[in-house]
PARO-868447 format. One record per residue (C-alpha): residue number from 1; residue in one letter; chain; x, y, z. Coordinates in nm, 2 decimals. Example, Ala and Ser with C-alpha at 12.3 -4.5 7.8 and 13.67 -1.06 7.14 Angstrom:
BEGIN
pt zadren = 1 tiro = A lumdo = A xx = 1.23 yy = -0.45 zz = 0.78
pt zadren = 2 tiro = S lumdo = A xx = 1.37 yy = -0.11 zz = 0.71
end
This chain:
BEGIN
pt zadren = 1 tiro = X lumdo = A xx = 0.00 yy = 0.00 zz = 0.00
pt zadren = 2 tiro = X lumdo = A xx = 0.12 yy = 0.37 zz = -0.11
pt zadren = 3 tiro = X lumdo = A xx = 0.23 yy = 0.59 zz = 0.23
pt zadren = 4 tiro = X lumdo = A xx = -0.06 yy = 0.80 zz = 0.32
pt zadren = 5 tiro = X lumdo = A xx = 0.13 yy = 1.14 zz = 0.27
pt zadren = 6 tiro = X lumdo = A xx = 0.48 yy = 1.24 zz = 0.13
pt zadren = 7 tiro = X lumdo = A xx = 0.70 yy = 1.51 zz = 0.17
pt zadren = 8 tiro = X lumdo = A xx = 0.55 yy = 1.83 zz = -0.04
pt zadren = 9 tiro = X lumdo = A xx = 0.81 yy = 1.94 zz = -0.31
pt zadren = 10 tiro = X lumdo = A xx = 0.92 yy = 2.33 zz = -0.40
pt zadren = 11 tiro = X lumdo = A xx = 0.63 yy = 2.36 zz = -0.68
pt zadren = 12 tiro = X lumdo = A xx = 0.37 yy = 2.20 zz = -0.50
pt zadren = 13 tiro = X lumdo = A xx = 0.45 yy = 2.40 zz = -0.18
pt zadren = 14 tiro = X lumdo = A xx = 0.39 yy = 2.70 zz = -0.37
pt zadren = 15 tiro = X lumdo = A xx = 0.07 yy = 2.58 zz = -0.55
pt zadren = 16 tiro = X lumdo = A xx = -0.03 yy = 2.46 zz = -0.20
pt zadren = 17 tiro = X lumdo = A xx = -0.01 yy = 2.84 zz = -0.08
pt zadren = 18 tiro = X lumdo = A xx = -0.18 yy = 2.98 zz = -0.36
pt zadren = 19 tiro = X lumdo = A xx = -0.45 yy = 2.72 zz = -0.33
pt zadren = 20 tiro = X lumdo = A xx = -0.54 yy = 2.75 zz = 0.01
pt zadren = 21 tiro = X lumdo = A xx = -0.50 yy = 3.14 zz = -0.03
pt zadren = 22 tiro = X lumdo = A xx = -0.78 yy = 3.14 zz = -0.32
pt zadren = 23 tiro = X lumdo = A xx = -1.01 yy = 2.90 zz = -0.13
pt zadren = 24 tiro = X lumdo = A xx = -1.00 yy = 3.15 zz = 0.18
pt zadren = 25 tiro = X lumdo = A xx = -1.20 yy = 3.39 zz = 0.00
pt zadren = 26 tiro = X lumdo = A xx = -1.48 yy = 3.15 zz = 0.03
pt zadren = 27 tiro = X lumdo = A xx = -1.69 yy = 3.25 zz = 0.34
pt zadren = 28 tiro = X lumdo = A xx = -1.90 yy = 2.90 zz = 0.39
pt zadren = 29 tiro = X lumdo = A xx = -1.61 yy = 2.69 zz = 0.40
pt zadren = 30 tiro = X lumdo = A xx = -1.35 yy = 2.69 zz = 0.66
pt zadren = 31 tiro = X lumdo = A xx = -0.94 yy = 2.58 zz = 0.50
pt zadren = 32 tiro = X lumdo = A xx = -0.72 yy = 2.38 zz = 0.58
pt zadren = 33 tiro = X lumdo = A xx = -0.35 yy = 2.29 zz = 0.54
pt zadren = 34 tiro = X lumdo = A xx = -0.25 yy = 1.92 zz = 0.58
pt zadren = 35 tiro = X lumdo = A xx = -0.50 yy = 1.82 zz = 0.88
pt zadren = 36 tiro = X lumdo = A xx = -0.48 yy = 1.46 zz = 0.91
pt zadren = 37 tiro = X lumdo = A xx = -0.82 yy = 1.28 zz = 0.92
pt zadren = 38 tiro = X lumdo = A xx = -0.86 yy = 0.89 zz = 1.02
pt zadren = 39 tiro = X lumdo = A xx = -1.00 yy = 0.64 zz = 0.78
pt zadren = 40 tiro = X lumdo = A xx = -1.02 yy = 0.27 zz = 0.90
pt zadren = 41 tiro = X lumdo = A xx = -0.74 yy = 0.31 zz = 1.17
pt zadren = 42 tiro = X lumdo = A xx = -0.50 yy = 0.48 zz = 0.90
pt zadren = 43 tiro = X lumdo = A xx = -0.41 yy = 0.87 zz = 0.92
pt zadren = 44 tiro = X lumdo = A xx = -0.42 yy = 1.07 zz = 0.57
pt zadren = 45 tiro = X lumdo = A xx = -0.35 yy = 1.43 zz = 0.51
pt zadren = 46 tiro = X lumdo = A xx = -0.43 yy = 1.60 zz = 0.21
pt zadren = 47 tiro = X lumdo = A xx = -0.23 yy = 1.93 zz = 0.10
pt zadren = 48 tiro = X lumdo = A xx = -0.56 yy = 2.10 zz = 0.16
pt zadren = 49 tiro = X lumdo = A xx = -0.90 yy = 2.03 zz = 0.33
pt zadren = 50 tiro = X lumdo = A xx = -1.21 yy = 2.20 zz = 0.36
pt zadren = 51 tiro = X lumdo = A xx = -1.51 yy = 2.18 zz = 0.64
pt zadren = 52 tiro = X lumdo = A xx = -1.80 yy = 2.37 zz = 0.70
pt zadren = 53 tiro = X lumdo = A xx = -1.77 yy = 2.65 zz = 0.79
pt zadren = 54 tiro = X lumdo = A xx = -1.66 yy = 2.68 zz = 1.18
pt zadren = 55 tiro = X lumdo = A xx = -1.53 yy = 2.89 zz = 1.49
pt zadren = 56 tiro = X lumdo = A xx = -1.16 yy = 2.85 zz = 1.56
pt zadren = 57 tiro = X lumdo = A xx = -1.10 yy = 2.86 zz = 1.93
pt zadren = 58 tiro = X lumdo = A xx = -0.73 yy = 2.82 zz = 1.96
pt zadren = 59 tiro = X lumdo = A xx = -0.74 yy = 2.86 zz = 2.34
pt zadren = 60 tiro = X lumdo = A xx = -0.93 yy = 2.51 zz = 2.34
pt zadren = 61 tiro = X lumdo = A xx = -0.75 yy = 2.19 zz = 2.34
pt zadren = 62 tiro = X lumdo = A xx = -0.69 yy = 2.08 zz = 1.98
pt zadren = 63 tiro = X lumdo = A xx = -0.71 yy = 1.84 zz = 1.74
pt zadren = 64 tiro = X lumdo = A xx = -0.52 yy = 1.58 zz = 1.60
pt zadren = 65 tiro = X lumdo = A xx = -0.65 yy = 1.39 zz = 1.40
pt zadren = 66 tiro = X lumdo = A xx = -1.00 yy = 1.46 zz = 1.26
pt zadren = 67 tiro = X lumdo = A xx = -1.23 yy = 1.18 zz = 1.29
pt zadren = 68 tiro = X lumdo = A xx = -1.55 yy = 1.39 zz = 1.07
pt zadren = 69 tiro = X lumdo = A xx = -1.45 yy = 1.36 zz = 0.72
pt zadren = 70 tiro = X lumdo = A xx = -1.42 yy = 1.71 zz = 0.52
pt zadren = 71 tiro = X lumdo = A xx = -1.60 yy = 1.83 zz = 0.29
pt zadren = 72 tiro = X lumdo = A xx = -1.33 yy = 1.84 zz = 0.02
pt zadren = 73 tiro = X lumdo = A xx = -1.00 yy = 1.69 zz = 0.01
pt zadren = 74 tiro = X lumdo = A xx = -0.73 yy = 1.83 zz = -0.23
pt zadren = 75 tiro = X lumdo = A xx = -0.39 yy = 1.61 zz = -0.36
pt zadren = 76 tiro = X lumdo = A xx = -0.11 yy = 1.82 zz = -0.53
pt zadren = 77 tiro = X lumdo = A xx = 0.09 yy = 1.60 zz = -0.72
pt zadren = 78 tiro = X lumdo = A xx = 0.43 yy = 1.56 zz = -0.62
pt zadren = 79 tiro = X lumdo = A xx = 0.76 yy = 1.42 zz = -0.84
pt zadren = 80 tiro = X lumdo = A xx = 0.76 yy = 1.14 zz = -0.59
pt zadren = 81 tiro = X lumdo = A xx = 0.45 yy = 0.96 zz = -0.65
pt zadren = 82 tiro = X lumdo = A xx = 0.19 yy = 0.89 zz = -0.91
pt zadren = 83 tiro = X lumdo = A xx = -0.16 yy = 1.00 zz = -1.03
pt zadren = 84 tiro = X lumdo = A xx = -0.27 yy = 0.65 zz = -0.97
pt zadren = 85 tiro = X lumdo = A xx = -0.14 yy = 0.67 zz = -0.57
pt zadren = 86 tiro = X lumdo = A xx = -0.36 yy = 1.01 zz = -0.57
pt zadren = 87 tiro = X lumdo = A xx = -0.70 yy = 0.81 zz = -0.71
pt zadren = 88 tiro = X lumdo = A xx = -0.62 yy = 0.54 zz = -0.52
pt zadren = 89 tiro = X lumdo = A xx = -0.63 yy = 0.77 zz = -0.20
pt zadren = 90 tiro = X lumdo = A xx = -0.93 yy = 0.93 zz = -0.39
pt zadren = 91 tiro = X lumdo = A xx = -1.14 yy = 0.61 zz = -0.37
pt zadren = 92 tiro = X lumdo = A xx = -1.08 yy = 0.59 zz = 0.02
pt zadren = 93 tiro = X lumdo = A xx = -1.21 yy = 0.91 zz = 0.09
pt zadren = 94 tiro = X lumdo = A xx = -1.48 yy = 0.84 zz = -0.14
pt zadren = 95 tiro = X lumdo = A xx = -1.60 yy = 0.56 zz = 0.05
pt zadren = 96 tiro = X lumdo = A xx = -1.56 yy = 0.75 zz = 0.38
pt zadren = 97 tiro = X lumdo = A xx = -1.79 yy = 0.98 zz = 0.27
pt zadren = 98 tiro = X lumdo = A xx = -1.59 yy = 1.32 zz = 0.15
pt zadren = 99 tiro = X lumdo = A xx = -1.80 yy = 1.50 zz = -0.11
pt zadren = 100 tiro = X lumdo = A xx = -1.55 yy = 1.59 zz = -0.37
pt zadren = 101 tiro = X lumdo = A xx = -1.17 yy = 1.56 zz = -0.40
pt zadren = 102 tiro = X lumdo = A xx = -0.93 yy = 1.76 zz = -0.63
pt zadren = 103 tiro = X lumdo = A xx = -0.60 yy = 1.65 zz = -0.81
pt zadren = 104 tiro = X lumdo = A xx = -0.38 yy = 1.92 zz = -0.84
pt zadren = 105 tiro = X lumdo = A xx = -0.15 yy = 1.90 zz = -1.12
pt zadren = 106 tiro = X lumdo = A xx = 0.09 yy = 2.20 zz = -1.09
pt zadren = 107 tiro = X lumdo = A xx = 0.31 yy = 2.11 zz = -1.42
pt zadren = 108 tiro = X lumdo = A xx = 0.04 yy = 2.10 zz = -1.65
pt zadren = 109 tiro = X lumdo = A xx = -0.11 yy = 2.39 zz = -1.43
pt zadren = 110 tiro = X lumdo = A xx = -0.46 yy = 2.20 zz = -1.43
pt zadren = 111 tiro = X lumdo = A xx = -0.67 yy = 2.10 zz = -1.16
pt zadren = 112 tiro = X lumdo = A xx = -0.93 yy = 1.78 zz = -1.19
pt zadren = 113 tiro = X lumdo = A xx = -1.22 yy = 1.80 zz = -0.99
pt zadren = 114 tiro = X lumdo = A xx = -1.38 yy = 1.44 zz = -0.95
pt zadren = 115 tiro = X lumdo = A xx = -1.73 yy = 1.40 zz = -0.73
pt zadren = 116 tiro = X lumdo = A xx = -1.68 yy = 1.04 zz = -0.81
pt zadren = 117 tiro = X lumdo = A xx = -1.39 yy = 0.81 zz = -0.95
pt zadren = 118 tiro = X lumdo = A xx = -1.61 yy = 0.78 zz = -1.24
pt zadren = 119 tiro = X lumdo = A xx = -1.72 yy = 1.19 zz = -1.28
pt zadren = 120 tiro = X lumdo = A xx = -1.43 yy = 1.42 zz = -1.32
pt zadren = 121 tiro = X lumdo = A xx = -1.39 yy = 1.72 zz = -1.48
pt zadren = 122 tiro = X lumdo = A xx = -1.04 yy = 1.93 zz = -1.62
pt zadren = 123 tiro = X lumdo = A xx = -0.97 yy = 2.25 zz = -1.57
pt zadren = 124 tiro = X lumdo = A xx = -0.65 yy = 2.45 zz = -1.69
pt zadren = 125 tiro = X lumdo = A xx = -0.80 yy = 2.80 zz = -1.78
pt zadren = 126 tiro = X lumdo = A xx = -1.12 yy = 3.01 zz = -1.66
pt zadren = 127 tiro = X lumdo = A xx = -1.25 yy = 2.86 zz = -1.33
pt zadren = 128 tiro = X lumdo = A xx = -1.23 yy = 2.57 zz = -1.14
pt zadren = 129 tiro = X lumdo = A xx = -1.66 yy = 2.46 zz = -1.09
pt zadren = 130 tiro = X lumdo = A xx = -1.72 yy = 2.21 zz = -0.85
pt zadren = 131 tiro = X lumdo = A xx = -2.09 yy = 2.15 zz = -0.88
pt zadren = 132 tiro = X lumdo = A xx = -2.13 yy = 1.95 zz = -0.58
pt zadren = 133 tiro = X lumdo = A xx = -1.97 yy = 2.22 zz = -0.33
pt zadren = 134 tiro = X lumdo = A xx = -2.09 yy = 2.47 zz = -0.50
pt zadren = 135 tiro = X lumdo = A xx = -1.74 yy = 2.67 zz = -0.56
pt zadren = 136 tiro = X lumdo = A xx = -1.62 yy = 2.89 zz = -0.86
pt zadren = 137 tiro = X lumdo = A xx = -1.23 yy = 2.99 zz = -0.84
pt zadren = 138 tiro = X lumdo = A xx = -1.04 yy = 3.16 zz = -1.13
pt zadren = 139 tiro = X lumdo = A xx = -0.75 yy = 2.92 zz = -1.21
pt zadren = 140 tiro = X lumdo = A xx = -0.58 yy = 3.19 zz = -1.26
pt zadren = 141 tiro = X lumdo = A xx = -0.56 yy = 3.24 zz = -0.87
pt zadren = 142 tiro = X lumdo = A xx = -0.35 yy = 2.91 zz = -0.82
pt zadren = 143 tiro = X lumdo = A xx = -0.13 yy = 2.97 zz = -1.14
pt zadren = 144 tiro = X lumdo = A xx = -0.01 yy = 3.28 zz = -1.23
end
């Protein structure tokens, strides 16, 4: 089995910024950097994660490790592993119930929203649409 998470290279750092930079515009979501959530005894942390929207306390104890799944869980590719070790992460959180999950492919500057394995869509100009969150991001945002 792949390693649930891998070292985040120069590019994909950046992208990673940018991303999470873009997606904090959006006021119904709250973002993310790599919070690990638990699937079947097994920790994964995407690059990016977002929940419903929520108050951030930090004078409360904290959290871990997430047990409530997000909402959307977003994989930046990385030299060091493959498109199939992202899907195959992808059908995981699928099956643990996260609504949509985005592949991030900073080379080809294009990002792959799927709300299924089998229902994906490509982006690499105007805006990113993910139908089932409801979001709209200029592309242009995370690649400039």
């Amino acid at each position: 089995m792949t390693p649930a998470y891998q070292l985040p290279s120069y590019h994909s750092s950046y992208t990673q910024a940018k991303m999470i930079a873009a997606l904090l515009k959006l006021d119904k979501f709250t973002v993310f950097s790599e919070l690990s959530f638990k699937i079947e005894a097994k920790n994964y942390k995407p690059a990016v994660s977002l929940y419903s929207k929520r108050p951030i306390n930090p004078s409360l104890p904290d959290t871990i490790t997430m047990t409530e799944m997000p909402l959307l869980a977003i994989e930046i590719l990385i030299p060091t592993e493959t498109i199939q070790q992202i899907l195959d992460r992808f059908m995981l959180y699928f099956e643990a119930n996260v609504k949509s999950c985005w592949l991030v492919i900073p080379v080809a500057e294009t990002v792959i929203v799927y709300s299924s394995l089998e229902n994906a869509r490509r982006f690499n100009s105007g805006e990113i649409i993910d139908e089932v969150l409801d979001i709209q991001l200029p592309l242009e945002e995370i690649f400039d």
